[in-house]
N, C-alpha and C positions, 0 to 999 in steps of 0.2 A: 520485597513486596509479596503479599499474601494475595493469591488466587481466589476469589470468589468461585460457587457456582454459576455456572452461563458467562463466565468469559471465554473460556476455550472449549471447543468443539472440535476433537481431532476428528471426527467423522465427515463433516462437511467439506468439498473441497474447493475451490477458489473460482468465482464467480466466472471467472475468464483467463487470459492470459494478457489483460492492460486495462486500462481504463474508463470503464464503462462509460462515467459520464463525460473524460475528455474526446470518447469517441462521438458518443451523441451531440457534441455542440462542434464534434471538427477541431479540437483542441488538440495540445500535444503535453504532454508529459516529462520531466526529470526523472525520476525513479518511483516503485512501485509499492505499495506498501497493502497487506491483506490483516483484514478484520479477523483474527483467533476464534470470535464467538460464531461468526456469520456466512465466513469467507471472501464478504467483499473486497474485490480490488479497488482504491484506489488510490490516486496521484501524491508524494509526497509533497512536502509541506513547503519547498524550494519551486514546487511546482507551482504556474501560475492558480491552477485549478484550488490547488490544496483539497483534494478531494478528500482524503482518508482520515482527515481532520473535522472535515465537513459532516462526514456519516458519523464518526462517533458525536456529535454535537449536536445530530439528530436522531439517535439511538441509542444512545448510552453505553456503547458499546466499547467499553475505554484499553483492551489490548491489543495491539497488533504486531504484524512482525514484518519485517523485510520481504519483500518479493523480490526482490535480484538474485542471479547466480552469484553462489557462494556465500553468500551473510545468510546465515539464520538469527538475527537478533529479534529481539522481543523489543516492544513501549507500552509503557502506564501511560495515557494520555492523562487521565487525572493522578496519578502520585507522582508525575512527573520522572522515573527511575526504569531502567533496563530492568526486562523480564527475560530471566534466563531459562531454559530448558524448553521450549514449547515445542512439541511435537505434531505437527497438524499433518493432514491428508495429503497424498499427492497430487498433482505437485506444486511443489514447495520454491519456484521459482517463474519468470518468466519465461521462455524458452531463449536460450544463448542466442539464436539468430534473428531475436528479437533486438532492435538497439536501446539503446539509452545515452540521451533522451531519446524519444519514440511518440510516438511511432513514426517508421520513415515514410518519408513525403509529406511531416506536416511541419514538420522542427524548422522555426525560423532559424536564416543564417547567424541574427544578432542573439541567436537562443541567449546566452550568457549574461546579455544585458537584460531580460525579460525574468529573471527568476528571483524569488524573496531569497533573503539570507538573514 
């Protein structure tokens, strides 16, 4: 997949360290996923929110990458295809003593029953 200009923005750095909008409604989160062009965080797509799905479908804003420790993968939300190489600002993670799902004290017990697949 070929990069446009204004999808990635290595200067910017990541909106937070979770969820913005899962925290503003008291939601909870699966795993974390940050906008390339923007920095926004949020909620993957397994998540009830589907947050990071959400913003690009209101911004046009079609790459993003993994926020968890240790994945740095890339997504074309429109070519549908793994973006490989992306180099964004730090950091490039949520912090490890962060959980996942997350945040703690909102994760239902039946989390597992609660997420798209």
């Amino acid at each position: 997949m070929d990069l446009l200009p204004g999808d990635v923005d290595a200067t910017v750095p990541p909106s937070g360290t979770d969820c913005a909008e899962c925290d503003e409604a008291g939601g909870w989160w699966v795993h974390l996923r940050r906008c390339a062009a923007c920095g926004h965080v949020g909620c993957c797509d397994s998540s009830p929110g589907q947050h990071a799905t959400a913003h690009w479908n209101v911004t046009g804003h079609r790459v993003m990458q993994s926020f968890e420790p240790g994945e740095d993968w890339g997504w074309s939300f429109d070519a549908e295809e793994s973006v490989d190489g992306l180099e964004l600002a730090p950091p490039t993670a949520r912090p490890e003593s962060q959980p996942a799902p997350g945040p703690a004290g909102r994760v239902p017990d039946d989390w597992r029953r609660r997420i798209h697949r």
